[in-house]
C-alpha positions as CSV (number, residue, x, y, z in Angstrom):
1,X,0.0,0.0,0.0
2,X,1.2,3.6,-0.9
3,X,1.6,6.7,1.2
4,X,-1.2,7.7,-0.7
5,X,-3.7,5.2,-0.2
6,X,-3.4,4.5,3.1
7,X,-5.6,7.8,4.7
8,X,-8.1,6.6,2.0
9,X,-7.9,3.2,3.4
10,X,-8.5,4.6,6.6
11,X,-11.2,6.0,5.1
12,X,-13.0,3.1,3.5
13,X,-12.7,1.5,7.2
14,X,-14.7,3.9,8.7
15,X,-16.9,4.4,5.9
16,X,-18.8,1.3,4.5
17,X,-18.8,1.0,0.4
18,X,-17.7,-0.5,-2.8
19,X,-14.2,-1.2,-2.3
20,X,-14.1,-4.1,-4.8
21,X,-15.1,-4.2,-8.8
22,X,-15.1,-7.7,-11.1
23,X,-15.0,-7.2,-14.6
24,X,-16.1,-9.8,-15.0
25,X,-19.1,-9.2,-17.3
26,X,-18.9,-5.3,-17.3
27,X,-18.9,-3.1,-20.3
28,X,-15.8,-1.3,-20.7
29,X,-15.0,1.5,-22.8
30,X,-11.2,2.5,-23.5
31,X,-10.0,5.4,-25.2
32,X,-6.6,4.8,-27.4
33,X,-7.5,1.8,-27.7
34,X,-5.7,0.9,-31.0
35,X,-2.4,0.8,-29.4
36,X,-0.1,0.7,-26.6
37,X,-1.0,0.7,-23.7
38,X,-4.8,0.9,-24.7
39,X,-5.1,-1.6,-26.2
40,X,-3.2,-4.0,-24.0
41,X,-5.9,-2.9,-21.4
42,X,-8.4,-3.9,-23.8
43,X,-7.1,-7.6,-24.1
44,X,-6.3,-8.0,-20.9
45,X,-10.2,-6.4,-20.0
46,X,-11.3,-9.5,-22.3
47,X,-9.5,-11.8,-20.9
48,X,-11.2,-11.0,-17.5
49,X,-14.4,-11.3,-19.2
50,X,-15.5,-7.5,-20.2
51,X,-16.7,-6.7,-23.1
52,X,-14.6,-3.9,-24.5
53,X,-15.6,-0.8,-27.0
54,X,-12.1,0.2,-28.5
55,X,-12.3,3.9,-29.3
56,X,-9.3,5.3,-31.1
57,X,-9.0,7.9,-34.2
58,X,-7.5,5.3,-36.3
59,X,-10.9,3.1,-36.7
60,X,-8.6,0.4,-38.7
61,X,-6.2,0.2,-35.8
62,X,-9.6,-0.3,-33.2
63,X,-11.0,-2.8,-35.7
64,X,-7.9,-4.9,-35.9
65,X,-7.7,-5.1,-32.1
66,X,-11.4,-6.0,-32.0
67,X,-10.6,-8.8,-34.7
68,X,-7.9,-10.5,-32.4
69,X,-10.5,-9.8,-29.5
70,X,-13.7,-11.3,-31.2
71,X,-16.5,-9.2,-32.3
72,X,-19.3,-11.2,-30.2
73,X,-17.3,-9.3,-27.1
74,X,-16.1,-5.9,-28.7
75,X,-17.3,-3.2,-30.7
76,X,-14.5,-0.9,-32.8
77,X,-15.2,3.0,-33.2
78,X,-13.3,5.3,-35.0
79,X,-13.4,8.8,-32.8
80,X,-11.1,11.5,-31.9
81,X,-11.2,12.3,-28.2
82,X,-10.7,15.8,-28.9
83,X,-14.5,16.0,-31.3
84,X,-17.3,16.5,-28.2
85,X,-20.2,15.0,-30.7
86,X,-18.4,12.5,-31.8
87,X,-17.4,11.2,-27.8
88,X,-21.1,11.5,-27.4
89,X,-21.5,9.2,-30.1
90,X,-19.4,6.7,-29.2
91,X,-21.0,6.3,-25.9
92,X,-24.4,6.2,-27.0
93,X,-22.9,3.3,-29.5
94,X,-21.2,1.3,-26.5
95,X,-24.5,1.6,-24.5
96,X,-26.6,0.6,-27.7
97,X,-25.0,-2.6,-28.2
98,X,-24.0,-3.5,-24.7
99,X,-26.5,-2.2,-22.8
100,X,-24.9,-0.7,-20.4
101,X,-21.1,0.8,-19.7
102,X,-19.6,0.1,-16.0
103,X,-16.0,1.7,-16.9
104,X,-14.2,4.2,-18.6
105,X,-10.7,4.4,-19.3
106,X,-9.4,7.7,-20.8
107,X,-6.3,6.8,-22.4
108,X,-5.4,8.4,-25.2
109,X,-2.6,11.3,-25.1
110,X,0.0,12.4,-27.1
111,X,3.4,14.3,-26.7
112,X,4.8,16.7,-28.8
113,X,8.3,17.0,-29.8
114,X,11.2,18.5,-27.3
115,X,11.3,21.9,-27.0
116,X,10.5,25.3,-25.0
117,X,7.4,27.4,-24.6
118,X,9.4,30.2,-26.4
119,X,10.6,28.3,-29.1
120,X,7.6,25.7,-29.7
121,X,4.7,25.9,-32.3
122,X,1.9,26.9,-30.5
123,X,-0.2,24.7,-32.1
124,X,1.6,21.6,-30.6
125,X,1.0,23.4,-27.1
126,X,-2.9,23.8,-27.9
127,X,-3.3,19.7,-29.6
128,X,-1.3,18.6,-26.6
129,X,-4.1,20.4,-24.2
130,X,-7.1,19.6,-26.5
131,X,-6.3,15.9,-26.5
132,X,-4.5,15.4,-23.3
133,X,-6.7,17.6,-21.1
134,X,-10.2,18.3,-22.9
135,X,-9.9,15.1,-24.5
136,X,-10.6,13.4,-21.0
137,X,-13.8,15.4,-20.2
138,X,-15.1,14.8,-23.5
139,X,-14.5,10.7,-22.9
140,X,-15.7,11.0,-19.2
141,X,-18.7,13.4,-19.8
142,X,-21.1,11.3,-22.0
143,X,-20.7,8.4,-20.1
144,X,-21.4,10.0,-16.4
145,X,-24.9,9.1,-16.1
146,X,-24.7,5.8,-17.8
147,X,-21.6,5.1,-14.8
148,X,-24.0,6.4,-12.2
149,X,-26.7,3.5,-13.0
150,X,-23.6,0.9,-12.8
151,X,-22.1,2.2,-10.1
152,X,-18.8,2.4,-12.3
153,X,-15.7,3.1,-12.1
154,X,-13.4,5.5,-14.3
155,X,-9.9,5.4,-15.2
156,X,-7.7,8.8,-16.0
157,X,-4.2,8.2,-17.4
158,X,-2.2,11.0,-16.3
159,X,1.5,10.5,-15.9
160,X,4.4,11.1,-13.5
161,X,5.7,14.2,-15.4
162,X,2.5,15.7,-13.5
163,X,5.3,16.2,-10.9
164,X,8.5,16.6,-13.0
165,X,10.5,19.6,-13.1
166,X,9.2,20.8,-16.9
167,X,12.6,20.8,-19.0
168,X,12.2,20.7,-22.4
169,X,8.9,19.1,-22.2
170,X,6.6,22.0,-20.5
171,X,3.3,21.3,-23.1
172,X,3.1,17.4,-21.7
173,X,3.8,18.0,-18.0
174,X,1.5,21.2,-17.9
175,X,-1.2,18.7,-19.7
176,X,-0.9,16.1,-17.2
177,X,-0.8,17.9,-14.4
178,X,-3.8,19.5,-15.1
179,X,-4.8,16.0,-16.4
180,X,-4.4,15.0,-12.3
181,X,-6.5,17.8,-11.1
182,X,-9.2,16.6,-14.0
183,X,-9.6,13.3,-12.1
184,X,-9.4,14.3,-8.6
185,X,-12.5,16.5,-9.4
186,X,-14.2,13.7,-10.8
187,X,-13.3,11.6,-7.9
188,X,-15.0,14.2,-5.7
189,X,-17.9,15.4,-7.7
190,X,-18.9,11.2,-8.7
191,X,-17.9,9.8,-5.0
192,X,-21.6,10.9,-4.0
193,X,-23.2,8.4,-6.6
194,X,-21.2,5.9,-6.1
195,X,-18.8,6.5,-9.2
196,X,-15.1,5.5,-8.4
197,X,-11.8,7.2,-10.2
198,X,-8.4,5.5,-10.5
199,X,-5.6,8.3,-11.5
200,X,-2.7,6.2,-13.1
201,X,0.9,7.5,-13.2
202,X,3.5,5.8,-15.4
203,X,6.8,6.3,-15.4
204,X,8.6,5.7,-18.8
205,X,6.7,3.3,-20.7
206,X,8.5,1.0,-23.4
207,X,6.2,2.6,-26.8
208,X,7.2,3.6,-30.2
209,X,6.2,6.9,-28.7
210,X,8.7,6.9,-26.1
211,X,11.7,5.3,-28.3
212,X,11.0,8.3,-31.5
213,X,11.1,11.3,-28.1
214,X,14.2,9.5,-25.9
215,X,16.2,7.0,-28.0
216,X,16.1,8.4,-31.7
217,X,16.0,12.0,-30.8
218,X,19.7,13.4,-29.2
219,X,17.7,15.9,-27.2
220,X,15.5,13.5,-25.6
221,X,18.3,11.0,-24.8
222,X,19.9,14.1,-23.2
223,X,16.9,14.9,-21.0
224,X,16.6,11.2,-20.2
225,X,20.0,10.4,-19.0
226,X,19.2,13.7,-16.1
227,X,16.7,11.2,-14.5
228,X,18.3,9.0,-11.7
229,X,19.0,5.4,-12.5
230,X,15.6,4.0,-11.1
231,X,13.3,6.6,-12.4
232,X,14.5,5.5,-16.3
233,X,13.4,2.3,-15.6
234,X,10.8,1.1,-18.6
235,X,7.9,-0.8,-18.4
236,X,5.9,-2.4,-21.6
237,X,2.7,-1.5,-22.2
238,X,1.9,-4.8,-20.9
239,X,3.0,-4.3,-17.3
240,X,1.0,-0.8,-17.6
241,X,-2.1,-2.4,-18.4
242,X,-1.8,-5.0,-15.4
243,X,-1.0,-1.9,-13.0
244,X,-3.9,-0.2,-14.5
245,X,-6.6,-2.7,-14.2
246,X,-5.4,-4.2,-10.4
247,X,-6.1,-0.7,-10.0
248,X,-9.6,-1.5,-11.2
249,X,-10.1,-4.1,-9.5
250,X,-9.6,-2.4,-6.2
251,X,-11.1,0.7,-6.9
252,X,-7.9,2.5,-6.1
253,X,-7.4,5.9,-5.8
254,X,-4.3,5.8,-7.8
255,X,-1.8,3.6,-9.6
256,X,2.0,4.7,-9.9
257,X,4.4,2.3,-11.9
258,X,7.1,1.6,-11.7
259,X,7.1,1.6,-8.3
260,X,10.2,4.0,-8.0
261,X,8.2,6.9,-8.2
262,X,6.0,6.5,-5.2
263,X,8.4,8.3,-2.9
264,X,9.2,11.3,-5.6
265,X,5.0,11.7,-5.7
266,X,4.8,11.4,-1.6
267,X,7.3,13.8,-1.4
268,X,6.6,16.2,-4.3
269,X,5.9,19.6,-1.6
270,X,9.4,19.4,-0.4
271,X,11.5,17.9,-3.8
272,X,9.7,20.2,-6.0
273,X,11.2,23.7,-4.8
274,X,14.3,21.4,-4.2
275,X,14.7,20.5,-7.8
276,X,13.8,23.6,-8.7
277,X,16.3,25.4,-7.2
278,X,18.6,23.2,-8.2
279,X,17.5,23.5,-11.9
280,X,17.6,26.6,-12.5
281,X,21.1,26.7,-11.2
282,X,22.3,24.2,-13.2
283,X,24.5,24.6,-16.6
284,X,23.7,21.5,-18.1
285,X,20.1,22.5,-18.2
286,X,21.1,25.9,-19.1
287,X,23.1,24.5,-23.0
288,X,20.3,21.7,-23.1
289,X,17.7,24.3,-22.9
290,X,19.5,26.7,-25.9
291,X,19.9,23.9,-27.9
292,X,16.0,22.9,-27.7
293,X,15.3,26.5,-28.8
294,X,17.6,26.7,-31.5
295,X,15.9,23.4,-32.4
296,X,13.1,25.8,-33.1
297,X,13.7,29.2,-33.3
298,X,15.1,31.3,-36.2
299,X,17.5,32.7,-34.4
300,X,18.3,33.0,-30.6
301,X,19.6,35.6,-28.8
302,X,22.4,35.3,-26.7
303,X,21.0,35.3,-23.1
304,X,22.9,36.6,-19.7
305,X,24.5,33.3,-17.8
């Protein structure tokens, strides 16, 4: 048990409730779904005996994972989190075939390339938002009502850089911090009806994502190799799925893997003005950041150091 849970284990001890969920015949509906760690969480959902809607924005990519899944126990939809009518849709579809939808899993995310606020394309900072942030209350919205009559449970994928010091990745960490906040509000506003919210925080997770931003790119292997040892520990997409759904299962507050970064999250008030300080201090940082920008900018002044 984490530092986290254990006041809101506490909790559930003095305050009788759900504290338990089998999938076992629920409806799920999972965001992302044509990939990664999606759709790992929609195999393994099957193999617990859900039935699983796979939503992503490549509808071929949801189909083929519904084909390995069988269609009798999944429905494909091609949607983009980040299109409100077409969320809508896409519940309504999950209910109209299943009958019903007992958990959420907002998923999907993307990152954009390394780089600073100054020097970025503000259009990468506004996608990262619209599909990171907004994408989530799009997903969780329609389906609110439909998780009250289940008593469900909702999944938010945010990530550990919701407490990472924001070097050369400020869109993503910004998104996912306010990605956190997104599900502690729904974890407060459903907690009334009955409505559960898992927050899960990954680490670094083995994805074609993560080897094109921190293997490929010289940058990104740069801004890797500042993390200690333990915190660059990879999972697969597999091991995140597992995490995710034993957080299901449990109706957990929270799931953090790899397990390394429990203490950095436990003790994010006092390491956060820490690394901070530290940071901005540091000339490392300093040449990585310049480099970033000249990644991106036209030309960059020279700057006081």
């Amino acid at each position: 048990m984490s530092l986290i849970d254990l006041p809101i284990a506490l909790c559930r001890m003095l305050v009788p409730g759900q504290t338990t969920f089998d999938l076992s015949g629920k409806v799920a509906l999972v965001t992302g779904g044509g990939d990664g760690i999606g759709r790992q969480t929609a195999t393994q959902l099957a193999d617990k005996g859900a039935s699983v809607v796979v939503v992503d924005r490549d509808e071929t990519a949801a189909k083929d994972v519904v084909a390995t899944l069988g269609e009798h126990r999944a429905l494909a939809i091609g949607a983009d989190v980040t299109d409100r009518t077409a969320m809508r849709i896409a519940v309504e579809q999950a209910v109209g075939r299943f009958g019903r939808l007992d958990l959420v899993v907002a998923n999907a995310g993307i990152t954009p390339p390394a780089g600073t606020l100054r020097g970025a394309d503000p259009q990468h900072f506004d996608a990262v938002l619209n599909v990171n942030v907004t994408g989530v209350l799009n997903t969780v919205l329609p389906a609110v009502d439909h998780l009250i009559s289940s008593r469900g449970h909702i999944v938010v994928v945010a990530s550990c850089a919701a407490f990472c010091p924001p070097v050369g990745g400020a869109a993503y960490m910004i998104s996912k911090a306010a990605t956190e906040q997104l599900s502690r509000a729904f974890r407060l506003e459903l907690a009334p009806h009955g409505v559960s919210v898992t927050t899960c925080y990954y680490g670094i997770v083995e994805t074609e994502l993560t080897r094109n931003a921190l293997d490929s790119d010289e940058l990104g292997a740069q801004l890797n190799s500042m993390l200690p040892g333990p915190l660059r520990r990879r999972i697969t997409a597999t091991e995140a799925a597992s995490a995710l759904l034993s957080g299901v299962e449990h109706r957990s507050s929270s799931v953090m893997s790899p397990g390394a970064w429990w203490p950095v999250s436990a003790l994010r008030g006092i390491l956060t003005p820490l690394m901070d300080l530290y940071l901005v201090d540091d000339r490392r940082v300093h040449e990585l950041l310049r480099k970033l920008e000249t990644t991106c900018l036209p030309s960059t002044p020279e700057d006081a150091s």
